[in-house]
N, C-alpha and C positions, 0 to 999 in steps of 0.2 A: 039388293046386292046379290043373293043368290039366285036370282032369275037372270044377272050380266053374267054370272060368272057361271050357268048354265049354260047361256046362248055361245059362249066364246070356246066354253067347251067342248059344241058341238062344231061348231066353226073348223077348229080343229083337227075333232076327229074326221071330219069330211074333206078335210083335205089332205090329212094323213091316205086317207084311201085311194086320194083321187093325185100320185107323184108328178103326173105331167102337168097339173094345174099347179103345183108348186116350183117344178123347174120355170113354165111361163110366167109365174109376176117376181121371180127372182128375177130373170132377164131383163122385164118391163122395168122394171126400177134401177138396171144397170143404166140402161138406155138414157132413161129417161134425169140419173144423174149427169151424164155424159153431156147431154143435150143444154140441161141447166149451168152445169159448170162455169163461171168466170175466168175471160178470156184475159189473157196479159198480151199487153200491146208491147212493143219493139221501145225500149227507152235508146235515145240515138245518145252517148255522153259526149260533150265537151271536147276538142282536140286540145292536149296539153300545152303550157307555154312554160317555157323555162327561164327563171331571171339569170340574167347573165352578166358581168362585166366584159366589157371593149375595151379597147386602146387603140387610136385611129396610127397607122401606121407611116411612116414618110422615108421615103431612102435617103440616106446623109452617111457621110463619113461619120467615124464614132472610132476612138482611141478610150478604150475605157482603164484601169486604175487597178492595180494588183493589191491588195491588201495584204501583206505580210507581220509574221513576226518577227522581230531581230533582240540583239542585245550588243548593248552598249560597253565596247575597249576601250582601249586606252593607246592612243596613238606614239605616243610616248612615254614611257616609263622607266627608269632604273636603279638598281639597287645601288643602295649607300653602304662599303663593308671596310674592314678597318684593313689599310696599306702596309699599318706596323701595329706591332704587338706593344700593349700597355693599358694603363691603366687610366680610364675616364675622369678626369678630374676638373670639368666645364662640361657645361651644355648650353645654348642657345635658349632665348624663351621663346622664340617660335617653335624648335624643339619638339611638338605634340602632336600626337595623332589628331590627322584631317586639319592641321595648321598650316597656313597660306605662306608660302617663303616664295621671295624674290633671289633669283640667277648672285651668288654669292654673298648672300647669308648665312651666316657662324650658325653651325648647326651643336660639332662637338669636338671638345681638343682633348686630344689623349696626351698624357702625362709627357710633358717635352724635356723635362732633366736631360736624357740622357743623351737628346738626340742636340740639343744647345752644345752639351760638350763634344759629340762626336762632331760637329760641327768647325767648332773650336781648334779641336785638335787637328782636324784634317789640313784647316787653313795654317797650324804651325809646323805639320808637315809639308807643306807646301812652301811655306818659307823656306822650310831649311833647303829643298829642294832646289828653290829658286838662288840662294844665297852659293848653295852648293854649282848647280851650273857657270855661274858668274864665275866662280874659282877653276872650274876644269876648262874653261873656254880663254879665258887667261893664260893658264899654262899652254894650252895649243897655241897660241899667240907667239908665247915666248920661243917655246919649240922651234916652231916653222923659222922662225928668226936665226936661231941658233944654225938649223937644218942647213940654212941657205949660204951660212958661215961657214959650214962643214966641220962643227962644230958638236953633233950631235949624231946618231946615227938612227939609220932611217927605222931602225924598229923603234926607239923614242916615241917619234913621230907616230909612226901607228898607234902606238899606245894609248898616246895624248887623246889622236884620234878619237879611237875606239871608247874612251872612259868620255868624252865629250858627247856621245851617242848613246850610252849606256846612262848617262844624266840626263839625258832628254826624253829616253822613256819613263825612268824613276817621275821626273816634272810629270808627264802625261798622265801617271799612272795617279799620282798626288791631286792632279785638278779631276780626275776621275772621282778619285774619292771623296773629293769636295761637294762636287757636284752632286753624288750619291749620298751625300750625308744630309745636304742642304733641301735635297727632296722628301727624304724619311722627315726630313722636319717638319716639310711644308704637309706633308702625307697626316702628319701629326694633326692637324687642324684640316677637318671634316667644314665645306662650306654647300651651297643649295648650286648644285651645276647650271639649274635652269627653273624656270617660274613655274611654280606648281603644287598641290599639296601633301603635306607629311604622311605615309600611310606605314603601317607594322612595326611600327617604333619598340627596339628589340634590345636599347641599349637606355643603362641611366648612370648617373654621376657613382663614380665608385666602382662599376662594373670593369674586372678585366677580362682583355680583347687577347683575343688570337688574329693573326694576319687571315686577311680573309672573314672575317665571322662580319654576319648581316649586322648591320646595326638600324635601318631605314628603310622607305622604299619613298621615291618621288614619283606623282603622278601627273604629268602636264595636264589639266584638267582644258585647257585653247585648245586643245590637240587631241579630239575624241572623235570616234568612229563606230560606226552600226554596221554588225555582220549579220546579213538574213540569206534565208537559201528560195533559189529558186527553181521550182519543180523542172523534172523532165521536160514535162509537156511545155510549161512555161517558159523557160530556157530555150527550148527548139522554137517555139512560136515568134520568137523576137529574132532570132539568129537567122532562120529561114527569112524573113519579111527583110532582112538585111543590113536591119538598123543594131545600131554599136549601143552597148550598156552605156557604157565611159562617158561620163562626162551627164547622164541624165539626172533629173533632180525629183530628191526622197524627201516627204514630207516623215516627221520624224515625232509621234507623239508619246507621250511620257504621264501615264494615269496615276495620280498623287493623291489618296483622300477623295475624295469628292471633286479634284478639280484636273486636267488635264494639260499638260504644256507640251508647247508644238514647236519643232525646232527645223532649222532646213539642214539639206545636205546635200553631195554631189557624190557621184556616183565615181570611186577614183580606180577600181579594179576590181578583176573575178579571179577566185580563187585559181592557186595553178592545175590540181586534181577534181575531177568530179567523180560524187560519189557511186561505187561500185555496183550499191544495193537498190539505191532510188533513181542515180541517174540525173539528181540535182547537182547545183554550183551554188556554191556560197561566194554572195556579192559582196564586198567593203565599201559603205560610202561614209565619206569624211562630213563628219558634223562645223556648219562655220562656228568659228569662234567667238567666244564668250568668255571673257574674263571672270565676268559674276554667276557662271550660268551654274545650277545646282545639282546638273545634271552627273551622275558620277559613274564611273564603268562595272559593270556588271548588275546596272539595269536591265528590266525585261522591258520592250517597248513594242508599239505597232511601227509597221514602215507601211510607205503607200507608196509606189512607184508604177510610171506609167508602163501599160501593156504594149502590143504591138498596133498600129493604124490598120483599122477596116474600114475599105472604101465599097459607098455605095451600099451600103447592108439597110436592113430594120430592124428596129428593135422594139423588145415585147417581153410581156416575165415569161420565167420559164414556164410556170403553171398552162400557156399559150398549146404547148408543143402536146399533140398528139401522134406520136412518133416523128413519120417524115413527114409530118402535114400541120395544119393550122385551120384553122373553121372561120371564115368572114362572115358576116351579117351582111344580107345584101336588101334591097330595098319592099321586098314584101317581111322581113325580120325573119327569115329563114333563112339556116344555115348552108355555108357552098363552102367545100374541102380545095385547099390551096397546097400545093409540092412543093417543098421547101426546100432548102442546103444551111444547116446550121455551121459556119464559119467559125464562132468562139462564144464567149460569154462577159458580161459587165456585172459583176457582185451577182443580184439573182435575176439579171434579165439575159434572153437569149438575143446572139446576132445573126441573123440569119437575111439570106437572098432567096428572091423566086426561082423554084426549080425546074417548071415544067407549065403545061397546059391546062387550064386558064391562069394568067399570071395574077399576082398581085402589084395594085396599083397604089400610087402614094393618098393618103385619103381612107381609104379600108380600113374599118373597122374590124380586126383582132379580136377573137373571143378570150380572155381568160381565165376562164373560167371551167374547172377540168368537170364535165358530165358523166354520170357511168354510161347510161342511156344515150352519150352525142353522137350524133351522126348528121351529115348531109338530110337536108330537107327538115328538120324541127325548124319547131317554132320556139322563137324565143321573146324576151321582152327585155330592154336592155335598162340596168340599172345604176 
């Protein structure tokens, strides 16, 4: 061991002495790693493919389907309030709130004493009155008679006259009153003006009435209407295209629990003002009738009513649209950018037409499928 570790330390020192024999096999061994070193070859990778979804595209007309919301009036409705003052002493048994009455069902009779005698009495003022004219029209008889004998003079005659006319407005004034007593009476009994149900029932047996004071409200439940609005844009879309609201048909659904009912309706008018801020109109379409229908006003519901006709278009989700263009798949599955004209929209599909050079033809497969990375010319694989 100490004869290596002699020999190494002359090694060494002899080259300690000798600097340029240590620059040269520093360098030799530079080299000579340089030389050895393992070379890396070019790895070429794979060109990507991207799955995509298509939709093969075909031009057709297409009317697509507004989904709105609305809420459910009352085409009919009016308050029940007392004509004379008194005191409730009947009620009807239909009577009760959300009770089904038919057009002249006894609802409720206010206290008729008084209005039976003013009844009464008016009809024996009116006798007297009638009994009375018989007597002044008599004497005008006589008179004139007398008159004609020269027997009487002619202011008699006037007088007869004049009290024979002054009993004829007294009579007028008497079946007036008749007639006004005989209404306070009838006013007296409250009946159902028209078929519909009882709502706000505000009066009970015993309660008394001021003229005027709510006692009901009737709701013609056959005679219900959906008011929904329709945006600016929506609104101009149908109006430009030229076709009329009036007279179009609202499908009308109504979500209950778990289960949903569907009712039709007709489109009967647009509101007379649109509004300031939005620039919508609020549509009224009449619901048909339904005697048994459960449906009651100041429901929240959807309406669906149809949009304006586009003729000739395609259509594609909107996911499709890369601004003003669209990517085809064409037969090597690489992508070709198509110029489009977006026309309008169906729930979440777009409708658009070819806009420019090269067109799209019916048959084209639509990407859509939105790429960060898409462009013209990938590869895709369709799924």
């Amino acid at each position: 061991m100490q004869v290596l570790l002699q020999k190494a330390s002359n090694i060494i020192g002899a080259i300690a002495r000798r600097p340029l024999l240590l620059i040269v096999l520093t360098v030799a061994v530079i080299v000579l790693m340089m030389v050895t070193r393992p070379k890396l070859a070019p790895v070429q990778l794979p060109e990507r493919i991207w799955p995509v979804d298509v939709v093969e595209v075909w031009q057709q007309d297409e009317q697509p389907s507004l989904n709105l919301f609305g809420q459910v009036a009352a085409g009919r409705r009016t308050e029940l309030r007392a004509q004379v003052p008194g005191r409730v002493v009947e009620v009807g048994e239909g009577f009760n709130e959300g009770a089904r009455v038919t057009q002249g069902d006894f609802l409720v009779q206010v206290d008729p004493f008084e209005y039976n005698n003013n009844v009464a009495e008016q009809k024996a003022l009116l006798s007297e009155a009638q009994t009375r004219m018989n007597v002044v029209r008599r004497d005008l008889g006589r008179i004139k008679e007398l008159h004609t004998e020269k027997n009487v003079s002619d202011q008699q005659l006037d007088d007869a006259g004049l009290a024979v006319k002054q009993q004829e407005a007294t009579l007028a004034q008497r079946r007036i009153g008749l007639d006004r007593a005989q209404r306070d009476l009838e006013d007296a009994r409250l009946v159902a003006p028209f078929n519909g149900v009882v709502n706000g029932v505000s009066a009970d047996l015993g309660k008394q009435l001021s003229v005027n004071d709510k006692i009901a409200e009737i709701i013609d439940t056959t005679s219900l209407e959906v008011r929904f609005t329709l945006s600016k844009s929506q609104y101009g879309r149908i109006i430009e295209a030229g076709e009329a609201l009036e007279g179009r048909l609202v499908e009308v659904s109504w979500q209950v629990g778990d289960g949903t009912m569907r009712f039709a309706a007709t489109v009967e008018r647009v509101g007379a003002e649109i509004d300031s801020t939005t620039g919508g109109v609020d549509v009224y379409a009449v619901i048909e009738p339904d005697e048994e229908t459960l449906l009651r006003p100041g429901a929240f519901v959807w309406t669906k009513i149809t949009d304006r006709k586009y003729e000739n278009v395609y259509r594609a989700a909107e996911s499709s649209l890369y601004g003003d263009e669209v990517y085809i798949v064409n037969k090597e599955n690489r992508l070709e950018a198509r110029p489009i004209k977006v026309h309008g929209y169906a729930g979440e599909d777009v409708l658009f037409s070819s806009a420019g050079q090269p067109p799209i033809n019916n048959g084209d497969k639509v990407v859509t499928t939105q790429i960060r990375e898409g462009g013209a010319g990938i590869k895709v694989e369709i799924r």
